[in-house]
Biopython code that builds the backbone (N, CA, C, O; Angstrom):
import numpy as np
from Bio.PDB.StructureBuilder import StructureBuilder

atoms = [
    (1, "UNK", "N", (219.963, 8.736, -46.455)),
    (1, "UNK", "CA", (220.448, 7.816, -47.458)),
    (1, "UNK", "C", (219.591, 7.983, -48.701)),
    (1, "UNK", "O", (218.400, 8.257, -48.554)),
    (2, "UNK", "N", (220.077, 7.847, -49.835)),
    (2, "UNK", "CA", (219.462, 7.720, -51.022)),
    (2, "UNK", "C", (219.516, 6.822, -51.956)),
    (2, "UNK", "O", (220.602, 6.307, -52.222)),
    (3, "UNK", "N", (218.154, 6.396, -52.756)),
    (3, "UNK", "CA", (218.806, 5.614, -53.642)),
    (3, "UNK", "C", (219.236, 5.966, -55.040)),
    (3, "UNK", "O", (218.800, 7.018, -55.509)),
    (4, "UNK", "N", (219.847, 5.395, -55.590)),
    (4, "UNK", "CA", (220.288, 5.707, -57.225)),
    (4, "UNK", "C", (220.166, 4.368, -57.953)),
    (4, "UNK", "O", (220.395, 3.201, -57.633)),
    (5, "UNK", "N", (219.741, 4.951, -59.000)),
    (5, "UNK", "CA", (219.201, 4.159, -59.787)),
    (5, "UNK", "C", (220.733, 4.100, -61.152)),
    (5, "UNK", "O", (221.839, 4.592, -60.926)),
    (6, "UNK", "N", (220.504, 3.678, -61.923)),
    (6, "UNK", "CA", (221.926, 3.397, -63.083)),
    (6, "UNK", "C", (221.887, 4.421, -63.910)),
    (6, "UNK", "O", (222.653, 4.463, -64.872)),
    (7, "UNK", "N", (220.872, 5.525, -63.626)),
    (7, "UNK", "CA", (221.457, 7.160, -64.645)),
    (7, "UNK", "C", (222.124, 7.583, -63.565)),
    (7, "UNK", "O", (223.200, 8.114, -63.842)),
    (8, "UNK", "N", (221.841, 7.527, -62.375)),
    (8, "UNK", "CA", (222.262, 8.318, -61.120)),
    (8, "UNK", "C", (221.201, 9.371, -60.474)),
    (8, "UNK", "O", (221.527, 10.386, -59.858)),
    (9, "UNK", "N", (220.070, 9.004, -60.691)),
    (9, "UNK", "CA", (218.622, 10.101, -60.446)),
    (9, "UNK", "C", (218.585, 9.395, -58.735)),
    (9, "UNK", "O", (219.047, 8.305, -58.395)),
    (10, "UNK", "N", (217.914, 10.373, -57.904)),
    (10, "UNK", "CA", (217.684, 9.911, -56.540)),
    (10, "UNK", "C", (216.117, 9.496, -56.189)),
    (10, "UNK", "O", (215.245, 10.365, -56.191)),
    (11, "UNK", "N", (215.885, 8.422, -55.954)),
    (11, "UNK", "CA", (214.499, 8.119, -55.602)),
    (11, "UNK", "C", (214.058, 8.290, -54.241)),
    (11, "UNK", "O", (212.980, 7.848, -53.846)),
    (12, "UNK", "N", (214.847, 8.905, -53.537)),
    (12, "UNK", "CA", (214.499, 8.918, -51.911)),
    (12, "UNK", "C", (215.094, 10.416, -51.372)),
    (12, "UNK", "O", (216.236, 10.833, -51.567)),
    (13, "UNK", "N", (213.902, 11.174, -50.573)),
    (13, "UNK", "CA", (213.633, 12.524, -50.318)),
    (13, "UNK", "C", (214.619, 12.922, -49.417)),
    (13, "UNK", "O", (215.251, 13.976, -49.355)),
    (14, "UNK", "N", (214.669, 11.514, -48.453)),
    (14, "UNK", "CA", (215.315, 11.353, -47.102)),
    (14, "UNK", "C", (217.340, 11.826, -47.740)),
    (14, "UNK", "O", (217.940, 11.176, -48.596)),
    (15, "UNK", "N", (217.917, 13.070, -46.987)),
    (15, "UNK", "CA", (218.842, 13.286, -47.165)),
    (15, "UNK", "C", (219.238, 14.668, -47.940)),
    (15, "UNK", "O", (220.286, 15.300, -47.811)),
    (16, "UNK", "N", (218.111, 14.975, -48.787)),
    (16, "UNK", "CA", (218.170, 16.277, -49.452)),
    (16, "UNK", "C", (218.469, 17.427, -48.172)),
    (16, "UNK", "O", (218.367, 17.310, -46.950)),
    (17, "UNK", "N", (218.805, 18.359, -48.881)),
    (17, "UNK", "CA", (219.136, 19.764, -48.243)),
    (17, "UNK", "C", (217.831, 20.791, -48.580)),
    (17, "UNK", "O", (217.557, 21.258, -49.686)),
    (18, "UNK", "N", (217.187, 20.981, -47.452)),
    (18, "UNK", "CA", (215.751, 21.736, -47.995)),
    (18, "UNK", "C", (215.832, 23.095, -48.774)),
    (18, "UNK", "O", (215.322, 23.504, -49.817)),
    (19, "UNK", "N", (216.621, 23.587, -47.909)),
    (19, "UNK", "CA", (217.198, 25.073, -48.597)),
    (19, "UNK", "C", (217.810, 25.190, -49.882)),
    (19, "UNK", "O", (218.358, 26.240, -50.217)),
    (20, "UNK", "N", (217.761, 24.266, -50.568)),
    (20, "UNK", "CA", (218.677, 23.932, -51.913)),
    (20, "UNK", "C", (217.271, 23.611, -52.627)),
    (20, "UNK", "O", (217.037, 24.256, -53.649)),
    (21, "UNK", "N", (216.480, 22.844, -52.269)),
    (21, "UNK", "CA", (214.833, 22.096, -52.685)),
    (21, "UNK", "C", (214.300, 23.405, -52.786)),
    (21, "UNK", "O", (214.731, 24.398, -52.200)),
    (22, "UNK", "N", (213.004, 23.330, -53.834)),
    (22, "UNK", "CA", (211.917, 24.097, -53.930)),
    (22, "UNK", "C", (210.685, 23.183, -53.234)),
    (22, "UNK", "O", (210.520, 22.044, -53.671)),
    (23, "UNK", "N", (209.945, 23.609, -52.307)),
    (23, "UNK", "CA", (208.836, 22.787, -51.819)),
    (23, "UNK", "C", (207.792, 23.028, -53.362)),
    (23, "UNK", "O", (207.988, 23.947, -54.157)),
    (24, "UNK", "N", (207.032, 22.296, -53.462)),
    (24, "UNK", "CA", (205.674, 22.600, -54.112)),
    (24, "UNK", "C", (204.674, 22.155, -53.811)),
    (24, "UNK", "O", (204.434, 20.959, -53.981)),
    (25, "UNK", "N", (203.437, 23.370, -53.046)),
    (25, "UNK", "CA", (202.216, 22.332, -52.755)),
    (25, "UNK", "C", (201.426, 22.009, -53.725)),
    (25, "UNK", "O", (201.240, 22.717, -54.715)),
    (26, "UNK", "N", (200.829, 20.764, -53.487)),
    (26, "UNK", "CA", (199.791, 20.218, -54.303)),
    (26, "UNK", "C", (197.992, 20.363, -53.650)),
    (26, "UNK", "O", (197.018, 19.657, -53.392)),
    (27, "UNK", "N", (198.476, 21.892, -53.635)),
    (27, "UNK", "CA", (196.303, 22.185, -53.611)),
    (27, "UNK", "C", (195.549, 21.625, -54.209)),
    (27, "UNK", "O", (194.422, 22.116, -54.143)),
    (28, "UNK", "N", (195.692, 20.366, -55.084)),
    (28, "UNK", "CA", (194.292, 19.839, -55.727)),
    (28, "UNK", "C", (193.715, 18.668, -54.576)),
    (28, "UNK", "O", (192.561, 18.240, -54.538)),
    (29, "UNK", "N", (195.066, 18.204, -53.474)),
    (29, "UNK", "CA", (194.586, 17.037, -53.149)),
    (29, "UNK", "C", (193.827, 17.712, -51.597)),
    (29, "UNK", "O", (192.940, 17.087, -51.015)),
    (30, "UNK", "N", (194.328, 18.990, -51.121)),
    (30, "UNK", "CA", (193.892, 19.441, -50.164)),
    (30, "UNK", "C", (194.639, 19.308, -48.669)),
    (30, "UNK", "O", (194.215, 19.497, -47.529)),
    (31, "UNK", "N", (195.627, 18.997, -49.067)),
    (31, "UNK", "CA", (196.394, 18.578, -47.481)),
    (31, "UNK", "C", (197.638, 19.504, -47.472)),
    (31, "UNK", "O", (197.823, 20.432, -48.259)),
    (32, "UNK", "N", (198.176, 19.254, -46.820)),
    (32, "UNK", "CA", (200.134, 19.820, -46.511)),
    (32, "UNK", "C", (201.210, 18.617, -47.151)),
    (32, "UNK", "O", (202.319, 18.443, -46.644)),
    (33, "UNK", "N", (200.772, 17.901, -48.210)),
    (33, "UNK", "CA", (201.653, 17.472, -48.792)),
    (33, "UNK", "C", (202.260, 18.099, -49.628)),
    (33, "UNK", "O", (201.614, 18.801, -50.406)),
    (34, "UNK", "N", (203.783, 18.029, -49.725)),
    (34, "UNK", "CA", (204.293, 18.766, -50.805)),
    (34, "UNK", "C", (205.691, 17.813, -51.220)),
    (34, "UNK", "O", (206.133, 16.884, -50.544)),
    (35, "UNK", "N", (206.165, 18.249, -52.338)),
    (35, "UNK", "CA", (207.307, 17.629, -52.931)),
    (35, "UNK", "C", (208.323, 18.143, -53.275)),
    (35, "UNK", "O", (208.412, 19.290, -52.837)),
    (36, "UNK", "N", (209.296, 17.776, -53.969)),
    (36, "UNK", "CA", (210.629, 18.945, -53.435)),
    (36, "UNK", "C", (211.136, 18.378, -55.190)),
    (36, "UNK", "O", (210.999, 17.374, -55.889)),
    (37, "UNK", "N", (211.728, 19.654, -55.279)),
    (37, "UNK", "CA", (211.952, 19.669, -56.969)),
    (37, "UNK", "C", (213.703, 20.118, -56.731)),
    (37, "UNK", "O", (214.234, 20.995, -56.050)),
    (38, "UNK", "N", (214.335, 18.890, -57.790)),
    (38, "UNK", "CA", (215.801, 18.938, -57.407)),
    (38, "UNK", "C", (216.576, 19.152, -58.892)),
    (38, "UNK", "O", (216.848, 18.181, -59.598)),
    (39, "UNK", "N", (216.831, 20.248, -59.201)),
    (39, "UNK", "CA", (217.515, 20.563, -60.469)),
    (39, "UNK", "C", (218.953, 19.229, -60.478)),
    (39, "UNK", "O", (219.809, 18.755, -59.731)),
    (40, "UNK", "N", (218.357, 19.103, -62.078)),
    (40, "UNK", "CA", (219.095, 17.751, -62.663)),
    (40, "UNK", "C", (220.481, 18.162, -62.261)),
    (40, "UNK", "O", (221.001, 19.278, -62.295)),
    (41, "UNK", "N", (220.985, 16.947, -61.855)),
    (41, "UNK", "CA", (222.602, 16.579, -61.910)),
    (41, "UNK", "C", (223.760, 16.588, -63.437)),
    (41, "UNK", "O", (223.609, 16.350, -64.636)),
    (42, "UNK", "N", (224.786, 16.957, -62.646)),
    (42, "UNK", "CA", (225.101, 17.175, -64.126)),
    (42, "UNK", "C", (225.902, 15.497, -64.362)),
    (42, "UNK", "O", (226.110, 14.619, -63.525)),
    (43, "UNK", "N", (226.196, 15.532, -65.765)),
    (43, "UNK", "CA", (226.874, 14.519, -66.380)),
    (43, "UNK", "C", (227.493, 13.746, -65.344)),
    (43, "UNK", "O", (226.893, 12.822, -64.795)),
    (44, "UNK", "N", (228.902, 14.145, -64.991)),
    (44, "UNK", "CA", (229.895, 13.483, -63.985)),
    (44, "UNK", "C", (229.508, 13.283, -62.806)),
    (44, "UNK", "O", (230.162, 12.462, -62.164)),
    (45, "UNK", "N", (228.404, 13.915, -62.170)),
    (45, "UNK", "CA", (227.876, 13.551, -60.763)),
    (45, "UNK", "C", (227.094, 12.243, -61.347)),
    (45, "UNK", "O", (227.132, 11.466, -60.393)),
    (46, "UNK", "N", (226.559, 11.737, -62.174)),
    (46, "UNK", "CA", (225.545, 11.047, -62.433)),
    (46, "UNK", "C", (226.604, 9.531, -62.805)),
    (46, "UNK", "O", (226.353, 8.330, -62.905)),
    (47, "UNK", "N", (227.752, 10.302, -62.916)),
    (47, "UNK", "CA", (228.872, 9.220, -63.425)),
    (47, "UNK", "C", (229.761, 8.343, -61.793)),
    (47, "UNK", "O", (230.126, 7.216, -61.457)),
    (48, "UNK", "N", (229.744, 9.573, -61.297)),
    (48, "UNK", "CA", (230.839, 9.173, -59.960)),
    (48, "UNK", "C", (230.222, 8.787, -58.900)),
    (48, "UNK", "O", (230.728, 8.133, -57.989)),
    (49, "UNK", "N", (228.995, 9.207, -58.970)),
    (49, "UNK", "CA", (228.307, 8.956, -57.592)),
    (49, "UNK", "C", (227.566, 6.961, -57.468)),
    (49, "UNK", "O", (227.663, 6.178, -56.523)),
    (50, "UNK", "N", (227.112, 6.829, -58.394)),
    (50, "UNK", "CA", (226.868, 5.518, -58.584)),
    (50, "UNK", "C", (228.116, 4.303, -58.317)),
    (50, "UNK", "O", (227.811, 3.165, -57.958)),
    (51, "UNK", "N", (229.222, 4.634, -58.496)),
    (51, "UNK", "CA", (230.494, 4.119, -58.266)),
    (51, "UNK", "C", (230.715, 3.981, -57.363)),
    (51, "UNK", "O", (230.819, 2.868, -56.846)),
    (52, "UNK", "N", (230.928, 5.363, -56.630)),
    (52, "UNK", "CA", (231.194, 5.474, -55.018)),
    (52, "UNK", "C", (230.543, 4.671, -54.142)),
    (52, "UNK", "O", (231.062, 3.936, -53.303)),
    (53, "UNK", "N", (228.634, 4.938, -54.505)),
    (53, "UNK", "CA", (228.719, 4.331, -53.774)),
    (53, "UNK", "C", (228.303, 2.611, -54.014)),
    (53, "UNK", "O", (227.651, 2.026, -53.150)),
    (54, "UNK", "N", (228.751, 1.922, -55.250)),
    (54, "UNK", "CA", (229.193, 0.962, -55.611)),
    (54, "UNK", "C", (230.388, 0.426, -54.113)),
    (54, "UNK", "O", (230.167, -0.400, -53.228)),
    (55, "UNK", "N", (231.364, 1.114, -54.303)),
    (55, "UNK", "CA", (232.594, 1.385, -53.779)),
    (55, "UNK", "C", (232.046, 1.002, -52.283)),
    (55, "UNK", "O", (232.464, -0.035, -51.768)),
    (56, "UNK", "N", (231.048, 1.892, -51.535)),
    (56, "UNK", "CA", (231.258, 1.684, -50.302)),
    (56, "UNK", "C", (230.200, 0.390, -49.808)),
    (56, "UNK", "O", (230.100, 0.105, -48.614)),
    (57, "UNK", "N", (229.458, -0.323, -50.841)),
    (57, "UNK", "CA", (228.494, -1.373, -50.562)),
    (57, "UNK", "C", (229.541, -2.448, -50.502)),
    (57, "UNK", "O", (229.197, -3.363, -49.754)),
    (58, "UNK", "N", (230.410, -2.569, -50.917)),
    (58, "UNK", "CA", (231.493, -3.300, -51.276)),
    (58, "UNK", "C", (232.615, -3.349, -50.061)),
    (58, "UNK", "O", (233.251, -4.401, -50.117)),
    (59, "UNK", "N", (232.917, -2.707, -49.258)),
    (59, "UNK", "CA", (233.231, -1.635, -48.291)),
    (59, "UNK", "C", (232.929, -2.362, -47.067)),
    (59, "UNK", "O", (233.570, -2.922, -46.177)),
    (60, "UNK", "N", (231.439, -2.092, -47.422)),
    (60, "UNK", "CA", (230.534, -2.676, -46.112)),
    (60, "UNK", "C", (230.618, -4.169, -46.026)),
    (60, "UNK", "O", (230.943, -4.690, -44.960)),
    (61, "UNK", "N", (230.339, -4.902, -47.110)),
    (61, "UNK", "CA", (230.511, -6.447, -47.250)),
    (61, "UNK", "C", (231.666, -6.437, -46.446)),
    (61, "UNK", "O", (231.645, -6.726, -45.250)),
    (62, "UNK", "N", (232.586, -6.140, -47.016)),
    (62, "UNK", "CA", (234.300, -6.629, -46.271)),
    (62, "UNK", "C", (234.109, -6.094, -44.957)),
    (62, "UNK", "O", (235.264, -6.077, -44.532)),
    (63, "UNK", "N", (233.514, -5.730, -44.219)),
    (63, "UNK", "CA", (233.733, -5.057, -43.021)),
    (63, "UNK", "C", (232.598, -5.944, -42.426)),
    (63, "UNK", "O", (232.607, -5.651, -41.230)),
    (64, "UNK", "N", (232.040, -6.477, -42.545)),
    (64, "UNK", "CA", (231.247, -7.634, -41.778)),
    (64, "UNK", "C", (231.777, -9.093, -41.859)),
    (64, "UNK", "O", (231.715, -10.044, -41.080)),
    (65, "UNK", "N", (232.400, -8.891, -43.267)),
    (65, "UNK", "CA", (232.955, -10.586, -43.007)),
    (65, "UNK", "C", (234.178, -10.665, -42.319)),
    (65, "UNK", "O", (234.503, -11.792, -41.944)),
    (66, "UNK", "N", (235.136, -9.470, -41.998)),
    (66, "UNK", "CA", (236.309, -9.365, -41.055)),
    (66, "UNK", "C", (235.763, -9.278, -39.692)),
    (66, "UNK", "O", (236.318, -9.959, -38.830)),
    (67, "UNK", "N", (234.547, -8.390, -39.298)),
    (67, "UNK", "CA", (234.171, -8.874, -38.631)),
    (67, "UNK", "C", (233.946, -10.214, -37.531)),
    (67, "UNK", "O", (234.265, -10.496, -36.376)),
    (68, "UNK", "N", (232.922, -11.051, -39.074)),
    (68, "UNK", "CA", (232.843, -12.286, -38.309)),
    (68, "UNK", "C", (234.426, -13.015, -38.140)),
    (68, "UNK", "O", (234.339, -13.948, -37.342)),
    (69, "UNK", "N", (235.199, -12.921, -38.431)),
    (69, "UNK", "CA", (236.315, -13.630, -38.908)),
    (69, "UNK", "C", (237.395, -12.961, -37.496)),
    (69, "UNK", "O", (238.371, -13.449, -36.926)),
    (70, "UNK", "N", (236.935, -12.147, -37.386)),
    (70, "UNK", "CA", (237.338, -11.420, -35.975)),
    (70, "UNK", "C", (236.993, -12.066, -34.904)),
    (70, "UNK", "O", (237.782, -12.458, -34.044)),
    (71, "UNK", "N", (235.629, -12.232, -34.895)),
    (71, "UNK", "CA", (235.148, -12.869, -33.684)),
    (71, "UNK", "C", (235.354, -14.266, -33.568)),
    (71, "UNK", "O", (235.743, -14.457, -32.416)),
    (72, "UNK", "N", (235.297, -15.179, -34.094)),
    (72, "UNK", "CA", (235.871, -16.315, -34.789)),
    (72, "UNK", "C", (237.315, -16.715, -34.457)),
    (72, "UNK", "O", (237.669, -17.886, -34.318)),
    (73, "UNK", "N", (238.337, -15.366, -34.312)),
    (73, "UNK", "CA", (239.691, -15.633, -33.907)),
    (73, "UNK", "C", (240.055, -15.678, -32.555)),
    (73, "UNK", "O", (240.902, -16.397, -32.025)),
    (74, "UNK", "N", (239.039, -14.504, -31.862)),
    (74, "UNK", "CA", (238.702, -14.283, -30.468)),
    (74, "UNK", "C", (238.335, -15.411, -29.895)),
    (74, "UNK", "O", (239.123, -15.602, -28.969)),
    (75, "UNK", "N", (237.456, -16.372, -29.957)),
    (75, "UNK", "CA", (236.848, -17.033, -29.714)),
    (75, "UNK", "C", (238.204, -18.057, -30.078)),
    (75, "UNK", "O", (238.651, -18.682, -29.116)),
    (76, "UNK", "N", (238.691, -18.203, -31.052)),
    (76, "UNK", "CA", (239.848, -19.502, -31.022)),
    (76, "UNK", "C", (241.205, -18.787, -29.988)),
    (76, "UNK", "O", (242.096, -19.592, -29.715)),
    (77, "UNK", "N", (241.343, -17.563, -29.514)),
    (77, "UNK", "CA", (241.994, -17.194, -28.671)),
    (77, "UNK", "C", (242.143, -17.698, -27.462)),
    (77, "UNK", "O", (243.179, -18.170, -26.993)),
    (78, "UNK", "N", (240.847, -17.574, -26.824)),
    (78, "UNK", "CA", (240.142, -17.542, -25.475)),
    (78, "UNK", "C", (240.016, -19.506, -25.637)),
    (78, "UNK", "O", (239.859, -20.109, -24.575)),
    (79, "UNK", "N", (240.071, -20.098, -26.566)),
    (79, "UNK", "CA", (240.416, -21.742, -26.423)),
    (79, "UNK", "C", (241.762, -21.993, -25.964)),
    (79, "UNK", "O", (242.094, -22.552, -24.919)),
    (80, "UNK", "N", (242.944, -21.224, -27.420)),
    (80, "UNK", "CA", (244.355, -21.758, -26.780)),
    (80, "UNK", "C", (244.560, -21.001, -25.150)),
    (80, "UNK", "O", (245.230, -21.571, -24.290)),
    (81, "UNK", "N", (244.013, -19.919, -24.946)),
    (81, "UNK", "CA", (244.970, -19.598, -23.339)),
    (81, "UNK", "C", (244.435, -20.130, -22.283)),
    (81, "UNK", "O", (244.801, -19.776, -21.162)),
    (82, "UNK", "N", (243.295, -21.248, -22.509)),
    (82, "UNK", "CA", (243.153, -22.068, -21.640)),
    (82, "UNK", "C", (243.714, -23.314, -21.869)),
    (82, "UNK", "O", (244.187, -23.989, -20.954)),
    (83, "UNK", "N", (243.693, -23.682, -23.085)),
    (83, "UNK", "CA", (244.870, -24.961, -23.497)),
    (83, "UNK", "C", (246.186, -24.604, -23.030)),
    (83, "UNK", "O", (246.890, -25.507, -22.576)),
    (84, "UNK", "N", (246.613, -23.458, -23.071)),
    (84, "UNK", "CA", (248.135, -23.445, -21.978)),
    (84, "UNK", "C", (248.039, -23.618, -21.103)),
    (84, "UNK", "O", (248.564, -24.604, -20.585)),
    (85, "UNK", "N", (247.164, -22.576, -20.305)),
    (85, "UNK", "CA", (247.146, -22.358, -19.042)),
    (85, "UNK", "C", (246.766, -24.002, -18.630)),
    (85, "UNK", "O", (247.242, -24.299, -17.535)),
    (86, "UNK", "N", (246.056, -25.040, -19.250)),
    (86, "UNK", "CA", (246.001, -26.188, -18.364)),
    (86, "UNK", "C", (247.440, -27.471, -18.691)),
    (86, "UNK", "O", (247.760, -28.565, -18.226)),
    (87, "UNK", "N", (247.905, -26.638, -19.624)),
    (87, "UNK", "CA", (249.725, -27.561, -19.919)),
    (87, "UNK", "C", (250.251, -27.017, -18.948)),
    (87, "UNK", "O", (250.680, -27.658, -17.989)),
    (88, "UNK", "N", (250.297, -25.813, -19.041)),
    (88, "UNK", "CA", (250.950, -25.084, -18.074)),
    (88, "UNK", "C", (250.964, -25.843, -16.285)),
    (88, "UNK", "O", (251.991, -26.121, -15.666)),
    (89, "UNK", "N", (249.571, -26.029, -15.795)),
    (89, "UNK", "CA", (249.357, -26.664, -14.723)),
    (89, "UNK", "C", (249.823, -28.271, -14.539)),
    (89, "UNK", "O", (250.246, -28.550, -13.417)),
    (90, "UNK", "N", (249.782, -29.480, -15.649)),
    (90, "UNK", "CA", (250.144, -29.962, -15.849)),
    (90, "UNK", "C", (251.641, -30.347, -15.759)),
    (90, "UNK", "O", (252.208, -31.355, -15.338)),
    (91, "UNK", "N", (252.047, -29.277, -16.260)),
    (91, "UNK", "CA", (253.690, -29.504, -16.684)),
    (91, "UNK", "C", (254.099, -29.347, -14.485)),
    (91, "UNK", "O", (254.763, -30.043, -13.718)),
    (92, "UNK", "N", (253.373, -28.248, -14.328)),
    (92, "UNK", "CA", (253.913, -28.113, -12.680)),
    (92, "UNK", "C", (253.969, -28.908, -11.496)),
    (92, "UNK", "O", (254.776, -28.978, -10.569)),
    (93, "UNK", "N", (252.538, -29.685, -11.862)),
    (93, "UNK", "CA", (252.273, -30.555, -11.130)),
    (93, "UNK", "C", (252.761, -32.218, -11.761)),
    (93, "UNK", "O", (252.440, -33.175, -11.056)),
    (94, "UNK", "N", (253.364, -32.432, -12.801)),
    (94, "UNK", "CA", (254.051, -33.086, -13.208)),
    (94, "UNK", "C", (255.927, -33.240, -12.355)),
    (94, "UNK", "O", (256.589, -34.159, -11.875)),
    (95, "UNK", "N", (256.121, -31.722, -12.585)),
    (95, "UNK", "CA", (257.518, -31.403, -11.945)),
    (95, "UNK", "C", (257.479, -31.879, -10.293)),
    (95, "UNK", "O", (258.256, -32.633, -9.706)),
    (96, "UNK", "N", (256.233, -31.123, -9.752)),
    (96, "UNK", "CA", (255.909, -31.034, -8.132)),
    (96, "UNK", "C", (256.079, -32.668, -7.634)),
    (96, "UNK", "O", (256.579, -33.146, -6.615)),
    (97, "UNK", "N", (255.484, -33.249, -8.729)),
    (97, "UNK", "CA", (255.203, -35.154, -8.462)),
    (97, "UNK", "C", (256.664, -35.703, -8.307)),
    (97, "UNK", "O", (256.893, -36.592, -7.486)),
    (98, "UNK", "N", (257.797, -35.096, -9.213)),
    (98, "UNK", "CA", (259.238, -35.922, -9.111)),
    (98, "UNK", "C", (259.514, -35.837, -7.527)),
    (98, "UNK", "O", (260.231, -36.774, -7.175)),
    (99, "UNK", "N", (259.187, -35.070, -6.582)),
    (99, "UNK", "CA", (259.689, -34.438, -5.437)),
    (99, "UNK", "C", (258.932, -35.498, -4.742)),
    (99, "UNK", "O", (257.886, -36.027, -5.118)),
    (100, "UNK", "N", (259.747, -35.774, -3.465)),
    (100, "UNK", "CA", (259.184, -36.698, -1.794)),
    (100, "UNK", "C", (259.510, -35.595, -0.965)),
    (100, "UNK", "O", (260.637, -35.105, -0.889)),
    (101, "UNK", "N", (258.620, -35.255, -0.416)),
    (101, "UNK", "CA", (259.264, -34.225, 1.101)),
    (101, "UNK", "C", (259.427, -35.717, 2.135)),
    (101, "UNK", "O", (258.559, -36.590, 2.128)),
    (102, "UNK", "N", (260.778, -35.808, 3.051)),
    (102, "UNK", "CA", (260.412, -36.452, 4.041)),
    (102, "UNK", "C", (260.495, -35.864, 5.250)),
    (102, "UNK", "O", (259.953, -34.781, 5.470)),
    (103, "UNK", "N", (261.270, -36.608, 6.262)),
    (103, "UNK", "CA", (261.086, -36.657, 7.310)),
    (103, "UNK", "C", (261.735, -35.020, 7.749)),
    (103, "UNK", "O", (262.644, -34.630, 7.017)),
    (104, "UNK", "N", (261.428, -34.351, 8.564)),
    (104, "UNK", "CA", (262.440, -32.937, 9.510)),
    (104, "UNK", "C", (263.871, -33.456, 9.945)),
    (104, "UNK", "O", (264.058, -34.252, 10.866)),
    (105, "UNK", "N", (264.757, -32.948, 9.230)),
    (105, "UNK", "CA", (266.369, -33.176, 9.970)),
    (105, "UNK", "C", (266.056, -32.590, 10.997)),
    (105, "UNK", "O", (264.963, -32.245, 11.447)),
    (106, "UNK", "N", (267.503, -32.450, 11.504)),
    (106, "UNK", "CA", (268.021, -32.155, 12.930)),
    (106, "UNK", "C", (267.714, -30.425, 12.684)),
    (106, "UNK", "O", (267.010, -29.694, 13.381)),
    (107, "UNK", "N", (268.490, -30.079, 11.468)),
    (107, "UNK", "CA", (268.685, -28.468, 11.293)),
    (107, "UNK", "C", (266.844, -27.622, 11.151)),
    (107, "UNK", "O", (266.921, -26.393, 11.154)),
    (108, "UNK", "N", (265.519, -28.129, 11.051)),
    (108, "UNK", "CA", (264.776, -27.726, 11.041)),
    (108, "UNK", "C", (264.148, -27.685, 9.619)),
    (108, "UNK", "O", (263.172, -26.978, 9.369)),
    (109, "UNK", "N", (264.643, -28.329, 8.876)),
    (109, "UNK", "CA", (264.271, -27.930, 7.531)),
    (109, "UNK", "C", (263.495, -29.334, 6.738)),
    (109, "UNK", "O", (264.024, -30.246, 7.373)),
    (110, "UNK", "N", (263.030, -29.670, 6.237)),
    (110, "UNK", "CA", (262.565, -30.786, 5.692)),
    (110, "UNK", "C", (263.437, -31.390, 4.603)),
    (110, "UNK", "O", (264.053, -30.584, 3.907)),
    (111, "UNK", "N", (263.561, -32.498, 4.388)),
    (111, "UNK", "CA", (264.573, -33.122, 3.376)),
    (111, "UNK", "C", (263.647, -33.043, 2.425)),
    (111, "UNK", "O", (262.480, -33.003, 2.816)),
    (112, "UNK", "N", (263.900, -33.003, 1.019)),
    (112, "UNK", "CA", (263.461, -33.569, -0.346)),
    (112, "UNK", "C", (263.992, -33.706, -0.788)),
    (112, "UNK", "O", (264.880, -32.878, -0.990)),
    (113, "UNK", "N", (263.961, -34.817, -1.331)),
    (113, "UNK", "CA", (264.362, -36.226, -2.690)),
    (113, "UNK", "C", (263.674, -36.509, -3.480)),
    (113, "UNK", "O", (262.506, -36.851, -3.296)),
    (114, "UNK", "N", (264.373, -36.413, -4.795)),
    (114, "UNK", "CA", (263.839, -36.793, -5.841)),
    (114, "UNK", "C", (263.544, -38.646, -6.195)),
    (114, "UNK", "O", (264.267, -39.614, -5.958)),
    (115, "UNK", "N", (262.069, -38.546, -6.893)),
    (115, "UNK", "CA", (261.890, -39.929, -6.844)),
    (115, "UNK", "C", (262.161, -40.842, -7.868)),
    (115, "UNK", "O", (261.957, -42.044, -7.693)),
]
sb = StructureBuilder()
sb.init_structure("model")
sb.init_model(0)
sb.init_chain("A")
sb.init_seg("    ")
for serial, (resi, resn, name, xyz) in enumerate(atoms, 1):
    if name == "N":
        sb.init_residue(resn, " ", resi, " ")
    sb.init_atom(name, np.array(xyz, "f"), 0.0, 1.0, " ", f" {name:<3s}", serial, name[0])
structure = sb.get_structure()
């Protein structure tokens, strides 16, 4: 990832292509540090790229708040199909209640009447 600043210059190393970079060591300080030299961008890269990724920060916002707004619906999902499912039980055992089983006829079968 890189950052850009409002000419469109990159402040972060992380993402360059090395083979495109010139390393340069710095023998005064004495170590294996070195820095990478990136021939200037031209005009329109310096124009489009700041946009873009304008464009995809913008991108990202909307894709977390659908997100939450996702989970949020899920969650009001998983409420109503238990609010049916207990009408649902209700309504059956409502129906089941109109019914009397009584006594065994003659033919083997149990009578029911409605109450």
């Amino acid at each position: 990832m890189s950052l850009w600043s409002e000419d469109g210059d990159s402040d972060n190393v992380e993402g360059r292509q090395p083979w495109a970079a010139i390393p340069v060591m710095l023998e005064l300080r004495g170590c294996d540090f070195f820095d990478w030299y990136d021939p200037p961008m031209c005009r329109r890269s310096k124009i489009i790229i700041p946009g873009l990724l304008r464009k995809m920060n913008e991108r990202e916002v909307e894709i977390k708040k659908l997100k939450l707004k996702n989970e949020h619906l899920v969650k009001l999902d998983k409420k109503l199909k238990k609010i049916v499912c207990i009408l649902v039980l209700l309504l059956v055992f409502t129906i089941l209640s109109k019914f009397k089983v009584g006594k065994e006829n003659p033919s083997g079968m149990n009578q029911v009447k409605m109450l």
